[in-house]
C-alpha positions, 0 to 999 in steps of 0.5 A: 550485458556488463558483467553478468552470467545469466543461468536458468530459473530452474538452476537459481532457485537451487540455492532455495534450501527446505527451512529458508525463508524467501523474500518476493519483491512486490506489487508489478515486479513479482518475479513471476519466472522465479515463483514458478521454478520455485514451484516446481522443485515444490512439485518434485518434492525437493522442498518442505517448510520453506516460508514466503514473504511479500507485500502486496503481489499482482499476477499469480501466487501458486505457492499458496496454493493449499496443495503445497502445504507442508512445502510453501508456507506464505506469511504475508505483510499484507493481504492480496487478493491473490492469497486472500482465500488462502489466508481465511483458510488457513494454508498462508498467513499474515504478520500485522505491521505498519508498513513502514517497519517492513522492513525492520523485520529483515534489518532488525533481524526478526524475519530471516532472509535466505533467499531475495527474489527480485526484478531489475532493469538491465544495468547501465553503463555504471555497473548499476540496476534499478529496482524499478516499481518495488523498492519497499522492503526489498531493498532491506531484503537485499541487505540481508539475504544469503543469496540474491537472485535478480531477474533482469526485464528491459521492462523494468523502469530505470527508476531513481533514488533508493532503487538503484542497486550496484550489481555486486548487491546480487549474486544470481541473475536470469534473463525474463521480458515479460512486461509488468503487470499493469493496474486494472482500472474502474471508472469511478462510480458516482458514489466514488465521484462525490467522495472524491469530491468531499476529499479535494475540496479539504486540499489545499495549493501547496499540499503534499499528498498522499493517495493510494490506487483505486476509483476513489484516488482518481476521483480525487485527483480528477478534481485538482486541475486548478489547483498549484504547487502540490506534492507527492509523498506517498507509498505509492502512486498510480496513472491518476497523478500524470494529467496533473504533472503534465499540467504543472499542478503538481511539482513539489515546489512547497515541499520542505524534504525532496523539493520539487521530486515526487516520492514513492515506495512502489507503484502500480500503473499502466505501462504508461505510468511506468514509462513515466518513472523510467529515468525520470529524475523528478520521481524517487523511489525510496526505501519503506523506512523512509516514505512511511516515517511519520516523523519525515511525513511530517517535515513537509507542509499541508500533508494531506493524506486520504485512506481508506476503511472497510467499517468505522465505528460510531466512536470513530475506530477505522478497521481497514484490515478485516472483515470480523474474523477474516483478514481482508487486506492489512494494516498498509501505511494507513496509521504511518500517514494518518499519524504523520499527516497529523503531526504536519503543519497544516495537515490533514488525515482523511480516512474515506469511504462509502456509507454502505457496501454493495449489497447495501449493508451500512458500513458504518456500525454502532460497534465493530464486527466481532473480530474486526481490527482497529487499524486507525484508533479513535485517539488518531482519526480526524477527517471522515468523509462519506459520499454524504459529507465531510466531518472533522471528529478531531478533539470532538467528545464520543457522543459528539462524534457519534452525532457527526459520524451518524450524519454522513451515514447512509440514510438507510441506516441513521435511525438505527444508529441514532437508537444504538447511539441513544442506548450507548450514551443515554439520554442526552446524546439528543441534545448533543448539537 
């Protein structure tokens, strides 16, 4: 290959020092082969008090692992199921953003990077790599990291836009095949069919959208078939959309910004999905600081974003990051969409989930857990959608959102929230129609 020395793993994470703080390219592109060498110079002892950022990371993460306290210390932009007990334990931690500003903490120096391990296509004829499915705030990372170490993986996509990378951006490089970690999809439930349900049939022809991965995405998606012109500006995007670009549903021909391309920070798919986006100038995969903007969300039309929420309040506060005290997940790109969409011309912002868990406890509740966080404020929701129906709360007083909000809970738990409701505003929320 052009101009590159390959070494060993073992050999490129020497430049790992105690102290150094260390960026992981996220999602499908962990450089798995990179994390284990570096856990073996933790194993023989030859590091302490080194600090390990991330978003979200698919496949193993030993160095959370509580055996290497005092030697790994993650710090998380979000919370992945992988470091998740870890994190409520005590041996990692998270640093609440909004992922749009990820990767602010490296440029604007509030985060040191040392050491950047990321993954790339083999280079082309031009001397460039592709950062792939992971663009983020690794490409911040990169910027202003000490030293770059790129695991070089044909199964890297040769992915377009902000992911191409001169070589002379890296100054380590180790050879590694193993293919991506690929998505594990459910099929959607019918409680998931009927959410997705309520969600398409707020879409419009010629919305831009924004969607995550899960049952509920493809729920939504599944439902677009006869719909024309609709865009992509998201965070990331999964197998879901193919069918629909396939069909011509969604080409990018209404959009404002990035006209006819699909625009993603990172994406998380089947080898399928990843084939798509290989060399295929239709999808760009842009920096953080840029998909998750509000105010470039904004510039495009009908932007309507759908997320999701782990409990909401009768007065309309989203919290998608915890479970009470015990952080769950993050703050994500929810407010960078949920705000942006909003500021849209014609937009929509949609937090979606179902009215109870599982077990069949409510997740709609007459005040948070103690402990939960608002990711979402009652100032910026307006779309609220449950597998009983859609309510718009926007510009709605707090008893007649609590009245609209109790009308989509599980039936289960209405009279219980109508009393709570009742005890909260007094005796005329009766008579709210």
């Amino acid at each position: 290959m052009r101009n590159i020395k390959f070494i060993s793993a073992d050999e490129a994470v020497k430049v790992v020092k105690s102290g150094d703080h260390v960026h992981l390219s996220s999602v499908a592109s962990a450089p798995q082969i990179l994390i284990q060498a570096l856990c073996r110079r933790g194993d023989a002892g030859e590091l302490r008090d080194v600090r390990i950022h991330h978003l979200h990371t698919e496949g193993e993460a030993p160095y959370a692992d509580p055996k290497y306290e005092g030697i790994f210390f993650h710090q998380a932009f979000f919370v992945g199921s992988n470091v998740r007990k870890s994190v409520q334990a005590g041996y990692a931690d998270y640093i609440p953003i909004l992922l749009g500003e990820t990767q602010k903490l490296y440029r604007g120096g509030y985060l040191p990077c040392n050491v950047a391990m990321i993954q790339v296509s083999p280079v082309d004829e031009h001397g460039y790599v592709s950062l792939g499915t992971s663009v983020d705030a690794t490409l911040a990372a990169i910027e202003c990291a000490e030293h770059v170490i790129a695991v070089v993986n044909e199964n890297v996509p040769r992915s377009w836009g902000d992911a191409m990378i001169p070589l002379s951006m890296i100054d380590l490089f180790v050879e590694d095949n193993t293919p991506l970690e690929p998505a594990h999809f459910t099929e959607p439930t019918e409680i998931e069919k009927a959410i997705g349900m309520h969600c398409a049939n707020l879409i419009e022809d010629g919305a831009t959208l924004q969607l995550g991965i899960g049952a509920i995405p493809n729920a939504v998606l599944a439902q677009l078939g006869n719909h024309k012109n609709l865009g992509i500006h998201t965070e990331m995007f999964a197998d879901g959309v193919l069918p629909l670009v396939e069909k011509g549903v969604i080409n990018g021909a209404n959009k404002t910004l990035d006209k006819g391309k699909m625009v993603a920070t990172f994406l998380m798919g089947s080898q399928t999905c990843y084939d798509f986006i290989d060399d295929n100038p239709m999808v760009l995969m842009m920096d953080v600081g840029y998909t998750n903007d509000p105010f470039v969300i904004a510039q495009n039309p009908m932007v309507t974003a759908i997320n999701s929420a782990l409990q909401v309040d009768i007065t309309g506060q989203v919290c998608a990051d915890s479970l009470g005290t015990k952080f769950y997940s993050g703050v994500g790109g929810q407010m960078d969409f949920t705000y942006g969409a909003s500021r849209s011309r014609g937009g929509k912002a949609i937090i979606a989930m179902p009215s109870a868990t599982n077990k069949g406890v409510s997740k709609i509740s007459p005040i948070l857990t103690p402990g939960a966080g608002v990711v979402t404020t009652r100032n910026h929701i307006h779309w609220f959608i449950t597998e009983y129906g859609a309510v718009n709360l926007y510009g709605k007083s707090l008893q007649e959102r609590a009245k609209l909000i109790i009308s989509i809970a599980h039936p289960d738990a209405r009279e219980e929230l109508d009393k709570a409701a009742f005890e909260r505003f007094g005796p005329h929320f009766h008579f709210i129609k």
